[in-house]
C-alpha positions in Angstrom: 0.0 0.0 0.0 1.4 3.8 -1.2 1.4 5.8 1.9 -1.2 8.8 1.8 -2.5 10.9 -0.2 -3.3 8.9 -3.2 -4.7 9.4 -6.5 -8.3 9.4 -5.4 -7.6 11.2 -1.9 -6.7 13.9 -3.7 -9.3 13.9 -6.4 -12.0 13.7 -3.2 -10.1 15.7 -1.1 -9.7 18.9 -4.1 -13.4 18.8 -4.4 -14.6 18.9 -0.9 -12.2 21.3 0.1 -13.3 23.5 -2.8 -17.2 23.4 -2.4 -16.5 23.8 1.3 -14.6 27.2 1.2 -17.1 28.3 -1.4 -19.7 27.3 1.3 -17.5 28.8 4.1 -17.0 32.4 2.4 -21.1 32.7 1.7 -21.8 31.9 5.2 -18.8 34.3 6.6 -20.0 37.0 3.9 -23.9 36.9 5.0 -23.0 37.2 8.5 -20.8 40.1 8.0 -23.9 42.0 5.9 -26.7 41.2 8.5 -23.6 42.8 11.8 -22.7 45.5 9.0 -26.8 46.0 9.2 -27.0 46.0 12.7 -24.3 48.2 13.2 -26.1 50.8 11.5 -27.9 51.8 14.3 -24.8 53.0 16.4 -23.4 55.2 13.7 -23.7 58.6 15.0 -23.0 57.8 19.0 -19.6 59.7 19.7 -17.4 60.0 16.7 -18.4 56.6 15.2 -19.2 57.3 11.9 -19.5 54.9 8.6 -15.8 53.9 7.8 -15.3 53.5 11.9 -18.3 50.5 11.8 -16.7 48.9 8.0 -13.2 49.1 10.1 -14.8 47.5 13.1 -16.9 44.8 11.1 -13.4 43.8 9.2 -11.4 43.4 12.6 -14.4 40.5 13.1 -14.0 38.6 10.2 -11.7 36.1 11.5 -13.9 35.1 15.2 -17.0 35.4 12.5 -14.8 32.6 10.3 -13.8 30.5 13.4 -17.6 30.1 14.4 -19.2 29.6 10.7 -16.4 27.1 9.9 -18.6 23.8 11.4 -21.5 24.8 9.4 -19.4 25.3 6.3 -17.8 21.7 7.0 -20.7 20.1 6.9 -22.4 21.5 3.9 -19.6 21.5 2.0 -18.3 18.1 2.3 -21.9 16.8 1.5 -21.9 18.9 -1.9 -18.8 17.7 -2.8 -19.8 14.4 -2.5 -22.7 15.0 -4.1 -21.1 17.0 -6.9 -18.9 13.7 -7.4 -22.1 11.5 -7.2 -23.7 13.7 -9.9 -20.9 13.4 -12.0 -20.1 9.4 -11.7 -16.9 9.4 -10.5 -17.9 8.3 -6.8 -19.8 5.2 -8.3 -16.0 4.8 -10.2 -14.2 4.9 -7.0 -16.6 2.4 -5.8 -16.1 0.1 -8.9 -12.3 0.4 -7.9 -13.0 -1.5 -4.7 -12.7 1.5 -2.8 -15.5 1.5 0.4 -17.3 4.1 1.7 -15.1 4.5 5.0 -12.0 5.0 2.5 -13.5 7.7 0.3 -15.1 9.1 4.0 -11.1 9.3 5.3 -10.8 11.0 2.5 -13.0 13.8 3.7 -11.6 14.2 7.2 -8.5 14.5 6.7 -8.4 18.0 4.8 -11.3 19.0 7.2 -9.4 18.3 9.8 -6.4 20.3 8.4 -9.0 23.2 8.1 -10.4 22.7 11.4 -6.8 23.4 12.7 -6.0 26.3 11.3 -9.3 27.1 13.0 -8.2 26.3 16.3 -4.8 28.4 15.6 -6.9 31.6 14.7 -9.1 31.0 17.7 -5.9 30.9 19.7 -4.7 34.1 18.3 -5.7 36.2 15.4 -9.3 35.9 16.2 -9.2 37.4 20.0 -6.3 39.9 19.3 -8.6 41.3 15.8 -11.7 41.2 18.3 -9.7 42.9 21.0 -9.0 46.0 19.1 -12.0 46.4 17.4 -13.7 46.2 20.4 -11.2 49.2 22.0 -11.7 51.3 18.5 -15.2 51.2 19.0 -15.6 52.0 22.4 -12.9 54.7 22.1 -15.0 56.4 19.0 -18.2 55.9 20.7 -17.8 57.1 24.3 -15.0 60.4 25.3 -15.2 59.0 28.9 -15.8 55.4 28.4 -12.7 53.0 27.0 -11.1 49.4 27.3 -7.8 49.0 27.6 -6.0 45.6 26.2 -4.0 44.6 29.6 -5.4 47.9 32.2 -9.4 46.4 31.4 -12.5 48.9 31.9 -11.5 52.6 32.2 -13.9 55.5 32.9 -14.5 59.1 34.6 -16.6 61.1 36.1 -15.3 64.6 36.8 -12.6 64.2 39.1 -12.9 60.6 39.5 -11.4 57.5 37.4 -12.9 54.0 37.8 -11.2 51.2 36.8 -12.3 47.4 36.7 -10.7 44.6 35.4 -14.0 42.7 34.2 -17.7 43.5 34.1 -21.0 42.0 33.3 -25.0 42.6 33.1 -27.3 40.0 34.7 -31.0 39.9 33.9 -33.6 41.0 36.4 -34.0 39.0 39.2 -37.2 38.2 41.8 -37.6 41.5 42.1 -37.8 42.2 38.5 -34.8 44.3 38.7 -31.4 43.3 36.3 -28.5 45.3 37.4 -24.5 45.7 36.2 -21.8 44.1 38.1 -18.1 45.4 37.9 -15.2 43.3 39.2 -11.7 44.5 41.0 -13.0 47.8 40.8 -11.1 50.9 41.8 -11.6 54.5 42.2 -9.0 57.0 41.9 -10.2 60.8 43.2 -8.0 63.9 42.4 -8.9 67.3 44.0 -9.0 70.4 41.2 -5.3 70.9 41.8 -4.7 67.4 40.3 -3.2 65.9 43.7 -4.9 62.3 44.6 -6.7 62.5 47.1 -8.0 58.9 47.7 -8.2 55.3 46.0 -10.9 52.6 47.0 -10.0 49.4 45.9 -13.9 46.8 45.6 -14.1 43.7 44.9 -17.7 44.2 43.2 -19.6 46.9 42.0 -23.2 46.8 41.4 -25.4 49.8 40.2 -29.1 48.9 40.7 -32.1 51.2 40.3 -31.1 52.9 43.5 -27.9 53.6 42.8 -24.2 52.4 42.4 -22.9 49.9 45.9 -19.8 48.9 46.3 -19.2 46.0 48.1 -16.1 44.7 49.8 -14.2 48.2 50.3 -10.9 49.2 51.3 -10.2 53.2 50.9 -6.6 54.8 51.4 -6.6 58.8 51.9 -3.7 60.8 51.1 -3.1 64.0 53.6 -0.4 66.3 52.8 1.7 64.0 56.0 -0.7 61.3 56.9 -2.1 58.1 54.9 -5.3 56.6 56.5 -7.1 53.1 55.5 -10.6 52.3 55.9 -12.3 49.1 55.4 -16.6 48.3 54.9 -18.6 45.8 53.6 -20.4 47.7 51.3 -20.5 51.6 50.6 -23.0 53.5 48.4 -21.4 55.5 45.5 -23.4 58.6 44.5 -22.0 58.9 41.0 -23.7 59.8 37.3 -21.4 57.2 35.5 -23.3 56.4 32.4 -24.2 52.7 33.2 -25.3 52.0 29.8 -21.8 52.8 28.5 -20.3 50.8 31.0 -22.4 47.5 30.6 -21.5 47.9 27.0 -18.0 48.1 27.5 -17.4 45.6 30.2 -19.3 43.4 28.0 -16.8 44.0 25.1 -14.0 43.6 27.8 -15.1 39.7 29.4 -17.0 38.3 26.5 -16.1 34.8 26.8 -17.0 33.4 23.7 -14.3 35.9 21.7 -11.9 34.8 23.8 -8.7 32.8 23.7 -8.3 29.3 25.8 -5.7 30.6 27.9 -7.7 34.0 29.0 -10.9 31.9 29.7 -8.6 29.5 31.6 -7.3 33.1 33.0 -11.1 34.1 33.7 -12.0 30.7 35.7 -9.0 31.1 38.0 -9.8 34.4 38.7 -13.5 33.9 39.5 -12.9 30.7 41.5 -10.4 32.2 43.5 -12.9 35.4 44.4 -16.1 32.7 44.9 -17.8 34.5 41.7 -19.6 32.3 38.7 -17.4 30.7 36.4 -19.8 28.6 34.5 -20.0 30.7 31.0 -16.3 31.3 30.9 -16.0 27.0 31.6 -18.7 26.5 28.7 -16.7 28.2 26.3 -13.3 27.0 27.5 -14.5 23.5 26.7 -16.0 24.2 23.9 -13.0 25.4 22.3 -11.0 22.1 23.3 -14.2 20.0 21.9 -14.5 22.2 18.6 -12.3 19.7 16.6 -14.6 16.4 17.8 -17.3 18.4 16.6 -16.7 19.5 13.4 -15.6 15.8 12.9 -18.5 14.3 14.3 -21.1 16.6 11.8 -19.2 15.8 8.9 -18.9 12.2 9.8 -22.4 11.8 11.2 -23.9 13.3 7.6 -21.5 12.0 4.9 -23.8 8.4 4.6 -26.4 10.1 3.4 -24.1 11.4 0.5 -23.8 7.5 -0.3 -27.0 4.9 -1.2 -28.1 4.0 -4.1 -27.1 6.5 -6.5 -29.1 5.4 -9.1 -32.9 6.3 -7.5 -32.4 9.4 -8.2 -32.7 10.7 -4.4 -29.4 12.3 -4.0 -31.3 15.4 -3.1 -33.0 14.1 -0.6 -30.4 12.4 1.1 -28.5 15.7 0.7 -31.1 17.6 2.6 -31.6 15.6 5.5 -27.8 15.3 5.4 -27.9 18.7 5.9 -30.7 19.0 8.6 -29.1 16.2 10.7 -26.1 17.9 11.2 -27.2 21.4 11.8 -29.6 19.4 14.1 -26.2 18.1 16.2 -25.0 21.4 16.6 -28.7 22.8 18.2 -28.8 19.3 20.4 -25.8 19.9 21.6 -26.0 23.5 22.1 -29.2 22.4 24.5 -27.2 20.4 26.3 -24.3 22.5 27.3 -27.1 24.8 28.2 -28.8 22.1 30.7 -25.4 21.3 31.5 -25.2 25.1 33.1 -28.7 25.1 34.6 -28.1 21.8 36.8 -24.3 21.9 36.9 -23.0 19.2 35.7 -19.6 18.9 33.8 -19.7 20.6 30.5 -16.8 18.1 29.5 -19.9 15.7 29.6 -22.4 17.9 28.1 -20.0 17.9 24.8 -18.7 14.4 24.8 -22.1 13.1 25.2 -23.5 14.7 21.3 -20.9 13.9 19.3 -20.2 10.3 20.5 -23.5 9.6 20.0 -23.2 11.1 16.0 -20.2 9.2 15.5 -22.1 5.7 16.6 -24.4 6.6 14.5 -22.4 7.5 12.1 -20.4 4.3 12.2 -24.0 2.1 12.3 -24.6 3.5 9.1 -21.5 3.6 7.4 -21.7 -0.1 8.2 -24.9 -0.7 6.5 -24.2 0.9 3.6 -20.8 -0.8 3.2 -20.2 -3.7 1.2 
């Protein structure tokens, strides 16, 4: 036996490689009009005009490629197939002796070496392109309002700075109220002569209906020959801070999905360590580490119904529910990471669990239509 790639791997591989990128790029390209469409709407706040929102929409493109890329996968590989079925030359390889699992290798290997790459721009393009159009926008939208790369969340208020490393909104609670919540916040207040007076360093912030309360506080005050230190559980801030502009911001600054494995692994340290939730920054840590097994498992999971009897005539058919059963995976499993967050269980278990049951099915399949 020659080593691979053969003949045929590369005739199969050339094909579904090529229908899948096609596939890719329209899916990448209509995302990009219907954010470009949405953004819209925030043209005009600040000094974010037209050309900032093209230049902000373009820094996305790569984390916009890195999350499209399963669904182009697993169309694309069953058009190729099926573009090789219209054409004959599948039911040639098969009279060649070559079986279904062989011509299926075929396929997962190249989307494997795409899925890679993937995992490399998730790791590091994507994040740092996210990163700074995340700061460009915040910096054109808001005077008082920006993120900085390393510094996090920085704002002011007259003679006041706040900084906080991460930030998010939660929805209303039992009350019916939803509030923000800041993390290792501080506060640095200068008098009009530019001396500082004071910084309060809290480990939460929390600005509710009634107001901004910090909770957690330790504030050092600078006389002209003394330094004094208090400490309370929880102090009210009367401040104007546009909360609007910070929720936005410190979402932009901790949005765990657009970041890379070793900041969420940052994140869940961090959160553990201060008794906060770490469950969406787990979620998408695994996912990430999972993301290969599932592109695999869609692609593998749909390619049988690419095979059959070619001569019935329902190639399109099979294509279709090709189609529907794995875009169907990727909603089951989506539900289950989901339950996997409402009754805490392991999220390592919540994605196992999907695609090992696609690949057994897979493999039943490929099995019954072998031969």
């Amino acid at each position: 036996m020659m080593p691979f790639p053969k003949l045929h791997d590369q005739l199969v591989a050339k094909v579904v490689v090529g229908t899948m990128l096609l596939t890719w790029a329209v899916l990448v390209g209509l995302d990009v009009v219907m954010a470009m469409a949405n953004e819209i709407d925030s043209i005009g706040d600040g000094n974010y005009g037209f050309f900032n929102a093209v230049a902000y929409i373009a820094h996305t493109v790569p984390r916009r490629a890195y999350m499209m890329f399963p669904f182009g996968a697993v169309v694309g590989a069953l058009m190729g197939l099926g573009q090789l079925a219209a054409s004959s030359e599948l039911t040639a390889l098969r009279a060649l002796g070559l079986s279904r699992k062989r011509i299926g290798l075929s396929v997962a290997l190249p989307v494997l070496l795409l899925t890679g790459l993937m995992m490399v721009n998730a790791e590091t393009l994507a994040p740092w392109a996210q990163r700074n159009a995340d700061m460009m926008k915040s910096s054109a939208r808001s005077r008082d309002v920006i993120v900085a790369q390393y510094s996090g969340l920085w704002a002011r208020e007259g003679d006041i700075f706040l900084n906080a490393q991460s930030g998010q909104e939660h929805d209303a609670d039992a009350g019916g109220e939803g509030w923000l919540e800041l993390n290792d916040v501080r506060l640095f207040e200068f008098n009009a002569e530019g001396r500082l007076e004071s910084v309060a360093h809290a480990r939460v912030a929390e600005h509710r209906d009634s107001g901004w309360v910090l909770r957690n506080v330790k504030r050092t005050y600078f006389e002209e020959r003394s330094v004094t230190q208090t400490d309370v559980d929880e102090e009210r801030w009367q401040s104007n801070l546009d909360a609007a502009a910070l929720a936005a911001n410190a979402g932009n600054l901790w949005r765990p999905r657009y970041l890379s494995s070793s900041q969420l692994r940052q994140g869940i340290d961090y959160r553990v360590r201060n008794q906060l939730d770490a469950s969406e920054f787990e979620e998408h840590y695994w996912g990430r580490w999972f993301y290969p097994i599932n592109v695999l498992a869609l692609c593998l999971a749909a390619i049988p119904f690419a095979f059959g009897s070619l001569r019935s005539g329902g190639l399109g058919r099979r294509l279709f529910i090709g189609v529907v059963f794995g875009l169907g995976f990727y909603l089951l499993q989506t539900q289950v990471v989901k339950l996997a967050a409402v009754y805490k269980f392991d999220y390592r278990l919540a994605y196992l669990v999907p695609p090992t049951i696609m690949l057994v099915v897979s493999w039943v399949l490929f099995r019954r239509r072998s031969g």
